[in-house]
FIFI-165511 format. One record per residue: residue number from 1; residue in one letter; x negated, y, z negated of N, C-alpha, C in turn. Coordinates in Angstrom, 1 decimal, padded with zeros to 4 digits. Example, Ala and Ser with C-alpha at 12.3 -4.5 7.8 and 13.67 -1.06 7.14 Angstrom:
<tormars>
<1 A <-013.2 -005.7 -007.8> <-012.3 -004.5 -007.8> <-013.2 -003.3 -007.8>>
<2 S <-012.8 -002.2 -007.1> <-013.7 -001.1 -007.1> <-012.9 000.0 -007.9>>
</tormars>
This chain:
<tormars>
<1 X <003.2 -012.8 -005.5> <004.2 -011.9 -005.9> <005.5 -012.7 -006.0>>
<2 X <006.1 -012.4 -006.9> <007.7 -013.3 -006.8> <008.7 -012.5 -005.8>>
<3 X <009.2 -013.8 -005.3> <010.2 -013.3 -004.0> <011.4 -013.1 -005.0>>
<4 X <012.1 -012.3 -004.5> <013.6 -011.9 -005.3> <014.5 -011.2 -004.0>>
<5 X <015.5 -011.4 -004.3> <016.9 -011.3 -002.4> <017.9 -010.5 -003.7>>
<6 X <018.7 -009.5 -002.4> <019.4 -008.9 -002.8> <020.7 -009.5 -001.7>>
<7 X <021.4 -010.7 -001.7> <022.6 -010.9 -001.3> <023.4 -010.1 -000.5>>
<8 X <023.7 -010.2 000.8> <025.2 -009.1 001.2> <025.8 -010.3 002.2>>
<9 X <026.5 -009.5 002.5> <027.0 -010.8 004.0> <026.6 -010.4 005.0>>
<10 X <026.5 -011.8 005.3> <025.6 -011.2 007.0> <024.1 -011.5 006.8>>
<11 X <023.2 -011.6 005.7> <022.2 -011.0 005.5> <021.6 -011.6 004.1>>
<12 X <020.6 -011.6 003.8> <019.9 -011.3 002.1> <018.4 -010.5 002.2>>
<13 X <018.2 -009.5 001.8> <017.0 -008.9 001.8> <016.2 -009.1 000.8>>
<14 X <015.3 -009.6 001.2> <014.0 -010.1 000.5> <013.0 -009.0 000.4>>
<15 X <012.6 -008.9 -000.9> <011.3 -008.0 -001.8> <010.5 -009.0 -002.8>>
<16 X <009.6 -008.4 -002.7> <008.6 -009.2 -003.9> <007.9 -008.1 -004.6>>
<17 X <007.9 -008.2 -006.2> <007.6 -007.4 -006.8> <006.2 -007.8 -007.5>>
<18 X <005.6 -006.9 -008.5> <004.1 -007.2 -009.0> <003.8 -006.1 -010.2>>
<19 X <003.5 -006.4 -011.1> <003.0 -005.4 -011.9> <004.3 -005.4 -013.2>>
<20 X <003.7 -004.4 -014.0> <004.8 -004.2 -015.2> <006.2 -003.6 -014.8>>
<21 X <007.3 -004.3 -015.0> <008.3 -003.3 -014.5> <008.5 -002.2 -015.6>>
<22 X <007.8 -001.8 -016.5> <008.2 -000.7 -017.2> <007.2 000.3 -016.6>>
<23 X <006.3 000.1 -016.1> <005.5 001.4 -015.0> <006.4 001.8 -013.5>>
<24 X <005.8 002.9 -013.4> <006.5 003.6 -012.1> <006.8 002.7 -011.4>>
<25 X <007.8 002.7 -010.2> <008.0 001.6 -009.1> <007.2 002.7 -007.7>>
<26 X <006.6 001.8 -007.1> <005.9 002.4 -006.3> <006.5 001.1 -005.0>>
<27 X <006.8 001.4 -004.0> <007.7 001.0 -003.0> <007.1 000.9 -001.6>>
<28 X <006.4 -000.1 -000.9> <005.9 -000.1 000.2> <006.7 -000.8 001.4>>
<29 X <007.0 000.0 002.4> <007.7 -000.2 003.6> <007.2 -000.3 004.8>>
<30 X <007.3 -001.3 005.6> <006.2 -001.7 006.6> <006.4 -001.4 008.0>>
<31 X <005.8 -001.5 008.5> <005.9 -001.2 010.0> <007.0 -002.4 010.8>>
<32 X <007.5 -002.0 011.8> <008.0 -002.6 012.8> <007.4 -003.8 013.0>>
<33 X <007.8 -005.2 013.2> <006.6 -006.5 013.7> <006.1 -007.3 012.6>>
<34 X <006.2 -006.1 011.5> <005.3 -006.3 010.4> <006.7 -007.2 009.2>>
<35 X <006.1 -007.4 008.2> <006.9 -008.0 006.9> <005.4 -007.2 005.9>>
<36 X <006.1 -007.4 004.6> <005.4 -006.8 003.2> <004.6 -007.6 003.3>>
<37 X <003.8 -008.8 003.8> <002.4 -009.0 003.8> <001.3 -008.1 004.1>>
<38 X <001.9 -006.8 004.8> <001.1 -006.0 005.5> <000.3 -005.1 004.2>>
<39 X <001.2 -004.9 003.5> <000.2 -004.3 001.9> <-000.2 -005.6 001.1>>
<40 X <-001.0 -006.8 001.4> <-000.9 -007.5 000.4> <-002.7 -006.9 -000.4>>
<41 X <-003.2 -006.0 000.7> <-004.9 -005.7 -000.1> <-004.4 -004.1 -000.7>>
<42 X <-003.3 -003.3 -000.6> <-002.5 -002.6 -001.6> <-002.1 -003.3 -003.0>>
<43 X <-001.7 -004.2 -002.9> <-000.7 -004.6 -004.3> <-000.8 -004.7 -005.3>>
<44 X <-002.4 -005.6 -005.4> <-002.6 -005.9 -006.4> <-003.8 -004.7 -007.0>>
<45 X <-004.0 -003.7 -006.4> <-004.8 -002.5 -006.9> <-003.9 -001.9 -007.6>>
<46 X <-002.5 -001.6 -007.2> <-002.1 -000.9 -007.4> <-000.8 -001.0 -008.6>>
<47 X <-000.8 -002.8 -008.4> <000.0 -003.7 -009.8> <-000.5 -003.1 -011.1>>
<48 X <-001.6 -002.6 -011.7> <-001.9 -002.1 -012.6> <-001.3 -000.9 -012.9>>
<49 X <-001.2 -000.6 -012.6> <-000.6 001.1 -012.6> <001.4 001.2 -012.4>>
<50 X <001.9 000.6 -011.4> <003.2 000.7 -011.0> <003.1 -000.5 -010.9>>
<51 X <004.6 -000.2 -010.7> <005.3 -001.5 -010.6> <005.9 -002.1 -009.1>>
<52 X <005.0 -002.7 -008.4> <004.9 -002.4 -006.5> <005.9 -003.7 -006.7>>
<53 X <006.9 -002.9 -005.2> <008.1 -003.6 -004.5> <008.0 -003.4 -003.0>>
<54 X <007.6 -004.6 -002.8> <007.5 -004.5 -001.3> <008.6 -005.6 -000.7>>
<55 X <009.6 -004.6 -000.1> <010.4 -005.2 000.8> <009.7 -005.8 002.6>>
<56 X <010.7 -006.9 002.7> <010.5 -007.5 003.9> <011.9 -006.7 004.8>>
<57 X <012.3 -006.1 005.6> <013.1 -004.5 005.8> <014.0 -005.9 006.9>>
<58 X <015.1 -005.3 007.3> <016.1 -005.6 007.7> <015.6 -006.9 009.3>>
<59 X <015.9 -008.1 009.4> <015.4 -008.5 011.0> <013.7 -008.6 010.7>>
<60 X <013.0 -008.8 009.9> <011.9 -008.8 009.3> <011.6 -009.8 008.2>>
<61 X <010.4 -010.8 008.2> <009.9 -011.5 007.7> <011.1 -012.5 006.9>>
<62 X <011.6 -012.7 006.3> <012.6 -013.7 005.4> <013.7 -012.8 005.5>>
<63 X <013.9 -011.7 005.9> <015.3 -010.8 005.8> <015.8 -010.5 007.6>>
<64 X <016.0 -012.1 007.6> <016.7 -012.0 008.8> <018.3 -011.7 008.9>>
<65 X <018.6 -011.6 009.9> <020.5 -010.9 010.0> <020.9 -011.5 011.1>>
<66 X <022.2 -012.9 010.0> <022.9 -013.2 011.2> <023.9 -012.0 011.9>>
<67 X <024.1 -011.4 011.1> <025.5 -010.0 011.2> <025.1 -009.0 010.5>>
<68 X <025.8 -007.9 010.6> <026.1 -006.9 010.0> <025.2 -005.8 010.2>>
<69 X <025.1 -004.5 009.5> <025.2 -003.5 009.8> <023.6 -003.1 009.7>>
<70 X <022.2 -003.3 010.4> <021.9 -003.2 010.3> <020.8 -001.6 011.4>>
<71 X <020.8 -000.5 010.2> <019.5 000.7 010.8> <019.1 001.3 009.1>>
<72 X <018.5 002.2 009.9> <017.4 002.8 008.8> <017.8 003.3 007.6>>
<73 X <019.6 003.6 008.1> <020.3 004.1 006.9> <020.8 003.3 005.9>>
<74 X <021.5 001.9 006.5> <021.6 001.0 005.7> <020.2 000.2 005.0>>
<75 X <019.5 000.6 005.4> <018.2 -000.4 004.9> <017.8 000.6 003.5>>
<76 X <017.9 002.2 003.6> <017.8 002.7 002.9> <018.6 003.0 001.4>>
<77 X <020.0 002.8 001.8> <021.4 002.2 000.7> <020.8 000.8 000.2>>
<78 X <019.8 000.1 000.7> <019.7 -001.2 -000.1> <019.0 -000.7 -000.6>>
<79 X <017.4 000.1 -000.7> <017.2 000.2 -001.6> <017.1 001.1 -002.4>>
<80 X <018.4 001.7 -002.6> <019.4 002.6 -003.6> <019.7 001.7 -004.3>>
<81 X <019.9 000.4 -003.9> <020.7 -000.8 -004.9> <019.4 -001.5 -005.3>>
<82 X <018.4 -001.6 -004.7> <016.9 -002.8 -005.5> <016.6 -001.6 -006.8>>
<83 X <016.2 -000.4 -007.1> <015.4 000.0 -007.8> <016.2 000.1 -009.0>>
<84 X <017.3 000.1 -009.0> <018.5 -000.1 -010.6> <018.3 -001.3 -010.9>>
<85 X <018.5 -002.1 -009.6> <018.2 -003.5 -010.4> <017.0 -004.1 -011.1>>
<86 X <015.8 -003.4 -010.7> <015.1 -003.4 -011.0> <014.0 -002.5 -012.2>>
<87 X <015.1 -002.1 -012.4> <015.0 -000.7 -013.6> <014.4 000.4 -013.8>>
<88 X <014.8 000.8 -012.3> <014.1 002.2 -012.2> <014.9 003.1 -011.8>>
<89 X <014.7 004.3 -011.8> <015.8 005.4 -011.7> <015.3 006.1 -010.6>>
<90 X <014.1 005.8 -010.2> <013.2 006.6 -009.5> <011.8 005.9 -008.6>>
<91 X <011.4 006.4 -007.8> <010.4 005.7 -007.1> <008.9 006.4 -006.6>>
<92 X <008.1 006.0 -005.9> <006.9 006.6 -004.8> <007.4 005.5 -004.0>>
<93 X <007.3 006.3 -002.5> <007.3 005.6 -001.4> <006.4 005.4 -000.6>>
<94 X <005.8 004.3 -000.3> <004.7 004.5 001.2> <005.4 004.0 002.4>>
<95 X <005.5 004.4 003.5> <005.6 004.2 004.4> <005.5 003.8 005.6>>
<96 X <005.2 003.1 006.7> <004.4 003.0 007.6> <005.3 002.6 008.6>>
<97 X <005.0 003.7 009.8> <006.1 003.6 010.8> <007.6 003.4 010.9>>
<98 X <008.2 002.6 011.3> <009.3 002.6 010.9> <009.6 002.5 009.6>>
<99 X <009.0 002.0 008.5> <008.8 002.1 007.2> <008.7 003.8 006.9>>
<100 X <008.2 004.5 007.8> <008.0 006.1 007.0> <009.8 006.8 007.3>>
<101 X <010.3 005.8 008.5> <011.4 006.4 009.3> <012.2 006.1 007.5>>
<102 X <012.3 004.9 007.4> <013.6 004.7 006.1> <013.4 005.0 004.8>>
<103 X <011.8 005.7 004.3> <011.1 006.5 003.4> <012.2 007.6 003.3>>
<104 X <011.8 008.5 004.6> <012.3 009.8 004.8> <013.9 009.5 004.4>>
<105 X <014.4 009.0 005.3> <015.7 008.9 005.1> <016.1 008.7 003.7>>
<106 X <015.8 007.5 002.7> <016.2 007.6 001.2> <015.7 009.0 000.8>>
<107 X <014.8 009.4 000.9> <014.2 010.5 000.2> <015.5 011.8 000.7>>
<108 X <015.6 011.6 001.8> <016.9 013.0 001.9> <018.3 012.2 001.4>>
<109 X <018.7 011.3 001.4> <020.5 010.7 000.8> <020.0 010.3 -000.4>>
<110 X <018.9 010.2 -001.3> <018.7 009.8 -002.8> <017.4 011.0 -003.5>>
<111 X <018.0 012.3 -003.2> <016.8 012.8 -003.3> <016.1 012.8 -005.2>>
<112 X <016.8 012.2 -006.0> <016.4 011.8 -007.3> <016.2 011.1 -007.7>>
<113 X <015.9 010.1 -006.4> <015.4 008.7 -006.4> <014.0 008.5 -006.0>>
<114 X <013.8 009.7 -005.1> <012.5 009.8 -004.1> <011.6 010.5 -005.2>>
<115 X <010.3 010.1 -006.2> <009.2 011.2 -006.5> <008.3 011.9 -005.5>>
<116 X <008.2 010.7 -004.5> <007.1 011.6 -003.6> <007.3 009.7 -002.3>>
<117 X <006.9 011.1 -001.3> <007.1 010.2 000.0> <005.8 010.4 000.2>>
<118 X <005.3 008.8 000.6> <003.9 008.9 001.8> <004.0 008.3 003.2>>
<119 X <004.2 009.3 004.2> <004.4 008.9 006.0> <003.5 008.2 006.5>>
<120 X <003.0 007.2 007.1> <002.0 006.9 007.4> <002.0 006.8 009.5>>
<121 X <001.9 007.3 010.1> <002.5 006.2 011.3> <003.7 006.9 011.8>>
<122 X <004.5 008.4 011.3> <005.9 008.4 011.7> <005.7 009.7 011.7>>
<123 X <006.8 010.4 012.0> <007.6 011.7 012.5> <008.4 012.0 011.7>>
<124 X <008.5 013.6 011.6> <009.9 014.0 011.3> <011.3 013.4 011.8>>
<125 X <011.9 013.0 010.3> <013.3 012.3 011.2> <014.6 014.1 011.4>>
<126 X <013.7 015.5 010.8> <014.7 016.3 011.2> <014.4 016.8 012.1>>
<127 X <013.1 017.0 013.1> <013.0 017.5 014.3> <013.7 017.2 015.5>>
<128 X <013.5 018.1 016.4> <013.5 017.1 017.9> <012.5 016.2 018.1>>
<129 X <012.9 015.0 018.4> <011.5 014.0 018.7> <011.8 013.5 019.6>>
<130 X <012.6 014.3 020.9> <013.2 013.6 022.0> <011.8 012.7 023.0>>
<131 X <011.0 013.5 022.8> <009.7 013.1 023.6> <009.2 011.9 023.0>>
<132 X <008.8 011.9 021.1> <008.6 010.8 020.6> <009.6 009.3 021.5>>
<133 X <010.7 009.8 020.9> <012.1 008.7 021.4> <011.7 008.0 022.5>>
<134 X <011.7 008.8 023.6> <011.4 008.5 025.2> <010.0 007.8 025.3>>
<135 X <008.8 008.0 024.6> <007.7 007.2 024.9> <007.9 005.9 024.0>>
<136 X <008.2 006.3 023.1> <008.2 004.5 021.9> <009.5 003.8 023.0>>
<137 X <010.2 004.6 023.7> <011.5 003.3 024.5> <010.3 003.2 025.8>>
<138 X <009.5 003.2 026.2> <008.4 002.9 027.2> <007.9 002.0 027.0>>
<139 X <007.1 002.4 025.7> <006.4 001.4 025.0> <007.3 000.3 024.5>>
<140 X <008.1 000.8 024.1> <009.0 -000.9 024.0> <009.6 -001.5 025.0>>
<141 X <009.9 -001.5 026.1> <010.3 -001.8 027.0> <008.9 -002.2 027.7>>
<142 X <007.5 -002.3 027.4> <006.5 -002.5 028.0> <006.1 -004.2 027.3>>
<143 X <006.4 -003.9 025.9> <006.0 -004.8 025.0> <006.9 -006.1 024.8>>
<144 X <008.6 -005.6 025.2> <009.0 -006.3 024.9> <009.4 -007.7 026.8>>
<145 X <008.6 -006.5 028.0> <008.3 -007.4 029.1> <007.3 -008.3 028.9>>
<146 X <006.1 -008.0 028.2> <004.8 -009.0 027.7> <005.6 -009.9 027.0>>
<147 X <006.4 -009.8 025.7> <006.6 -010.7 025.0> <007.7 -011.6 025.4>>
<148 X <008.1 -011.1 026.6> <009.9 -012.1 027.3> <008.1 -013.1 027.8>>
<149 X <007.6 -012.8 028.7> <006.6 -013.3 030.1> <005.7 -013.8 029.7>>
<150 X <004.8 -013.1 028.3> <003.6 -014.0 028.2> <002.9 -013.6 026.9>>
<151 X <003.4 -014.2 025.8> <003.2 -013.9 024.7> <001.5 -013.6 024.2>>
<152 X <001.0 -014.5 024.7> <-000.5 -014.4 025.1> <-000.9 -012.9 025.2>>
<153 X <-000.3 -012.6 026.6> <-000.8 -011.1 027.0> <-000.3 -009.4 026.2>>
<154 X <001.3 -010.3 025.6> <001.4 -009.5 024.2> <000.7 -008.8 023.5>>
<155 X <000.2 -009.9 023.0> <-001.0 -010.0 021.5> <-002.3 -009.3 022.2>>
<156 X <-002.9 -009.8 024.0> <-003.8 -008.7 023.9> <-003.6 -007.4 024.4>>
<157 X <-002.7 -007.1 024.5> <-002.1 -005.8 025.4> <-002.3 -004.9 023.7>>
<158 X <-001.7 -005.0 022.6> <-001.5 -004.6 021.5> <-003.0 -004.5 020.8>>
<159 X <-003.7 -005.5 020.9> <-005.1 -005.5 020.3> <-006.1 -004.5 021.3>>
<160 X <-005.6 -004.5 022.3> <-006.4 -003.0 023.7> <-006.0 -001.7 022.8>>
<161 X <-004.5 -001.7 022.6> <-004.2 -000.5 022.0> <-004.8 -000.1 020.9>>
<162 X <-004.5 -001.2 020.0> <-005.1 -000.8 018.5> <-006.8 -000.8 018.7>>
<163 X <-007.4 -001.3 019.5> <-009.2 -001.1 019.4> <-009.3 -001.1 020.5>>
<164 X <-009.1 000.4 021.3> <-009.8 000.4 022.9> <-011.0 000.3 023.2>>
<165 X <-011.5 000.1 023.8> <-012.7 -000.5 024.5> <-013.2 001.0 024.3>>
<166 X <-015.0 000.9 023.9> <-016.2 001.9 024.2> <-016.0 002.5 025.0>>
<167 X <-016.4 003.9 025.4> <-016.9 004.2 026.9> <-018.8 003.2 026.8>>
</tormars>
């Protein structure tokens, strides 16, 4: 996929695109940890049909931040600015985890930019999700003790989660 940056200060956010840009733009956003490699067995099924933009999202794979303003909202204003540049007026979104968090959000501040949102992994960002909040700050505070102490036990603390063991 060709890498292409969208410049600010502080920052350059990196996307790679694929497919015809005169077909739909179809928009994949990735999980926390993660960069747009994480759809790479998405892209090219779906290069036929749309026109897939997979951003690498704020503090994430090549879109790192020496400064500036970075959350869900501003990640979402960027890409209010990639899909004009890219010549689209309009999108599909997939989402995945923190990726569904900045879905949702364009989809409500661009709502005629958004055709259709897919959550994967996330929550309502208009509920209370005080409960959500409070366990993901557990869990991050759990994850980010493994990864200060023992990067090793990181990686299998996360592989227990994702494939628990049989009874």
């Amino acid at each position: 996929m060709p890498a292409k940056q969208l410049p600010k200060d502080g920052f350059t956010l990196w996307y790679d695109t694929q497919g015809n840009p005169t077909n739909p733009a179809l928009v994949f956003l990735h999980p926390a940890f993660g960069d747009h490699t994480c759809f790479h067995h998405q892209v090219e099924p779906f290069a036929s049909d749309y026109h897939v933009i997979a951003l690498d999202l704020l503090g994430h794979g090549r879109s790192q931040v020496r400064s500036g303003n970075v959350t869900v909202e501003r990640t979402a204003d960027l890409l209010a600015e990639i899909l004009p540049a890219e010549g689209h007026t309009w999108a599909h979104l997939v989402g995945v985890s923190l990726g569904s968090l900045i879905a949702q959000h364009f989809a409500h501040r661009f709502p005629d930019m958004a055709r259709t949102i897919t959550v994967v992994g996330g929550y309502s960002i208009f509920g209370d999700n005080s409960a959500i909040v409070k366990a993901q700050r557990s869990e991050m505070f759990k994850w980010l003790f493994l990864m200060l102490f023992s990067m090793d036990r990181f990686r299998r603390y996360v592989e227990e989660v994702i494939r628990p063991e049989e009874p």
